[in-house]
C-alpha positions in Angstrom: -6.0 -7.0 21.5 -6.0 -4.5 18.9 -8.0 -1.1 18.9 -8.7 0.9 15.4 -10.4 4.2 15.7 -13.5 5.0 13.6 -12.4 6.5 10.2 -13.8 10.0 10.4 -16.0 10.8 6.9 -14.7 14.0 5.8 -15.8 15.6 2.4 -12.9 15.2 -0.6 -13.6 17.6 -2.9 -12.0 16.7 -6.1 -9.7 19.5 -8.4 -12.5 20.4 -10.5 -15.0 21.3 -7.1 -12.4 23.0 -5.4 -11.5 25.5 -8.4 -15.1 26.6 -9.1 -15.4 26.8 -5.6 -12.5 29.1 -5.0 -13.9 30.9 -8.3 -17.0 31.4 -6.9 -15.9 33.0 -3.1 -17.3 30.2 -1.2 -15.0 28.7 0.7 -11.1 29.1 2.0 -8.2 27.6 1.3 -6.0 26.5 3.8 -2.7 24.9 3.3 -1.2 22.6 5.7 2.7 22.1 4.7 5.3 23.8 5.5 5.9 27.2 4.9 9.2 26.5 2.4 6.8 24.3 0.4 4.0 26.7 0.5 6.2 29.8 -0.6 8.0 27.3 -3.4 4.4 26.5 -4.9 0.9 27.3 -4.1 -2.7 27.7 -5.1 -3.5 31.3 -4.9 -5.3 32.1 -2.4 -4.1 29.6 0.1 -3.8 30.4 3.6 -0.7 28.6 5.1 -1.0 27.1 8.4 1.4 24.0 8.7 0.7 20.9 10.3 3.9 20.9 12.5 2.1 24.1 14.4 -1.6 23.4 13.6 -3.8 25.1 15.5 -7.6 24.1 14.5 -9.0 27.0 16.4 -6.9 29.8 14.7 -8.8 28.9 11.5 -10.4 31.8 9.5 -14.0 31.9 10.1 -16.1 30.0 7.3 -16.3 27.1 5.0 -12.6 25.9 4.8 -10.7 23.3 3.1 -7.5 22.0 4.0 -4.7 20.7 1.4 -1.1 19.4 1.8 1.0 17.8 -1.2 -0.9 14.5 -1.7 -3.7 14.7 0.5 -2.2 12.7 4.1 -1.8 15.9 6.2 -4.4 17.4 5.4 -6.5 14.5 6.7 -4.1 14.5 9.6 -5.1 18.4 10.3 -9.1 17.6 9.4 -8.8 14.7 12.4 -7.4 17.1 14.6 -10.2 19.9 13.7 -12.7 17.2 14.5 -11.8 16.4 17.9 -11.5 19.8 19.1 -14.8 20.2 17.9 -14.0 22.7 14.4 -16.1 22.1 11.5 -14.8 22.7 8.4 -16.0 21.9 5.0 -13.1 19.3 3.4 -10.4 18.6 2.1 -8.6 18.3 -1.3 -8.4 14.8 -2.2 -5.0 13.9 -3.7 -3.6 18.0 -2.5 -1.6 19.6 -4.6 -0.6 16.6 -6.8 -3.8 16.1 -8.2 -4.4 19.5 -8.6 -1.2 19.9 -10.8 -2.4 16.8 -12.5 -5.6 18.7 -13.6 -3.6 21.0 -15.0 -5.0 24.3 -12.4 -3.0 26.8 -11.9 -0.1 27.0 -9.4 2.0 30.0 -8.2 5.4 29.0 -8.3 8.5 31.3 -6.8 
């Protein structure tokens, strides 16, 4: 017999929200990869706290979103903020993929 665990809803903000977002001050960026893919490109403003050490409760006070390369880790992280009980505001839906593909801006080393 086979057990699948509830999908958890979890808000995907799309490119376009999360820039005028960020724009706007209201919420933080936090960036679950690595720290070589984070220092090789990155939204500016992103916080880096990878996945491999993920902490949920060493999040920044306030209204964060979490992003990764495509999107899969940073559910990952959101599943693991859920179950130690830290609410956070989202996650970029596709990550940094789709937000190159909306042609945002990226800081590249």
């Amino acid at each position: 017999m086979f057990f699948f665990e509830k999908k958890m809803a979890i808000y995907e903000f799309t490119p376009a929200e999360l820039h005028e977002a960020l724009t706007a001050n209201r919420v933080i960026l936090v960036d679950v990869r690595e720290p070589e893919e984070h220092a090789a490109a990155r939204i500016k403003t992103a916080i880096n706290h990878p996945l491999s050490k993920f902490d949920p409760t060493g999040l920044p006070p306030g209204a964060v979103v979490l992003h990764c390369g495509v999107g899969k880790r940073s559910a990952m992280a959101a599943h693991l903020c859920a179950k130690a009980g830290v609410k956070i505001a989202g996650h970029l839906a596709g990550g940094l993929s789709a937000w190159n593909a909306a042609g945002l801006p990226v800081i590249s080393s």
